[in-house]
N, C-alpha and C positions, 0 to 999 in steps of 0.2 A: 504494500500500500504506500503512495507516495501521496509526501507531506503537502500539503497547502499553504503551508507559510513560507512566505518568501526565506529566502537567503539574506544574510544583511547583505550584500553587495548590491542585490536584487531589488530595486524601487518599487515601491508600491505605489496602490491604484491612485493614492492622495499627493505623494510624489512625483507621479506623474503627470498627473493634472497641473501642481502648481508650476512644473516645467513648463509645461503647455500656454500656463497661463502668464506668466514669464517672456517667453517666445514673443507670444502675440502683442505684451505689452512693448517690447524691444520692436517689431514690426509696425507696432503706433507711433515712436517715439523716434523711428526713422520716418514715415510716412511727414510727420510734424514739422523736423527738420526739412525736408524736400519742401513742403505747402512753401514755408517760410520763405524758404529760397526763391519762391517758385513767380514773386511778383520780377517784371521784367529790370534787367541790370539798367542803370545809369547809361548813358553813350559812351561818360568819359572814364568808366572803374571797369576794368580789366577781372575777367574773372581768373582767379588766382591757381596755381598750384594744389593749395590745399582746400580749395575748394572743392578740385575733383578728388581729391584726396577722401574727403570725407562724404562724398557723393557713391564714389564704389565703393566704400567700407559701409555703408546704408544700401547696397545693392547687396552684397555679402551677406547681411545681418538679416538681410528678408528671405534671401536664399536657406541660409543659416534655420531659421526661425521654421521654412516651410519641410525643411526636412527634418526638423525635429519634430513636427508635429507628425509628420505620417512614420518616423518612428516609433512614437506613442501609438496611434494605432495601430500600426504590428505588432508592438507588446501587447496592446489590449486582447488584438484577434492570435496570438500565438498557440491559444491552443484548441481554434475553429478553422485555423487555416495552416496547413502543414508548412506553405510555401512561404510565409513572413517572414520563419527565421532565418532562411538564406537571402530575401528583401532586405531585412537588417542587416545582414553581413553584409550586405554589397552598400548600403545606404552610411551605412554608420561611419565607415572611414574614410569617405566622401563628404560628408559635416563637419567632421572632424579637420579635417584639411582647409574647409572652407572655414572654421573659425579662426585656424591658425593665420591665412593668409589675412583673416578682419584685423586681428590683434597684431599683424606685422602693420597692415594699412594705418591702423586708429594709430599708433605708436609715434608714426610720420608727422602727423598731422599735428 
């Protein structure tokens, strides 16, 4: 008979949510930054370096954000659907990657 409770390494269903909820709040608060930006530049202000700097590190972060959520739900369906867990393996150090190359980006900036 196998156990039902998670493994500590293993997040749970509350854990996973506040990820989730995490995520989408980082996906608002890039969307925010972009509105911001988003009235038309001056004629005479050059738009800068680190402006695109921190334009693709908010393109990252929503990337970022949407693969973590369909992470969550392959954890959720992992054990309705055989095929999630190699979805996550293939998914998972692909996120990963892409956070690291955000936190190289945001670093820049």
């Amino acid at each position: 008979m196998t156990s039902t409770t998670p493994t500590p390494q293993e997040p749970t269903l509350a854990q996973k949510q506040a990820q989730l909820a995490e995520n989408l709040a980082k996906v608002d608060r890039a969307q925010f930054r972009r509105r911001a930006k988003a009235a038309p530049p001056q004629p005479s202000k050059a738009v800068t370096l680190e402006d695109h700097i921190l334009e693709i590190s908010d393109d990252l972060l929503r990337v970022s954000a949407g693969f973590q959520s369909v992470l969550t739900l392959l954890d959720l369906q992992a054990g309705d659907i055989p095929d999630s867990i190699g979805l996550h393996a293939l998914i998972s150090p692909l996120k990963r990657q892409i956070d690291r190359c955000a936190d190289r980006l945001q670093a820049l900036a």
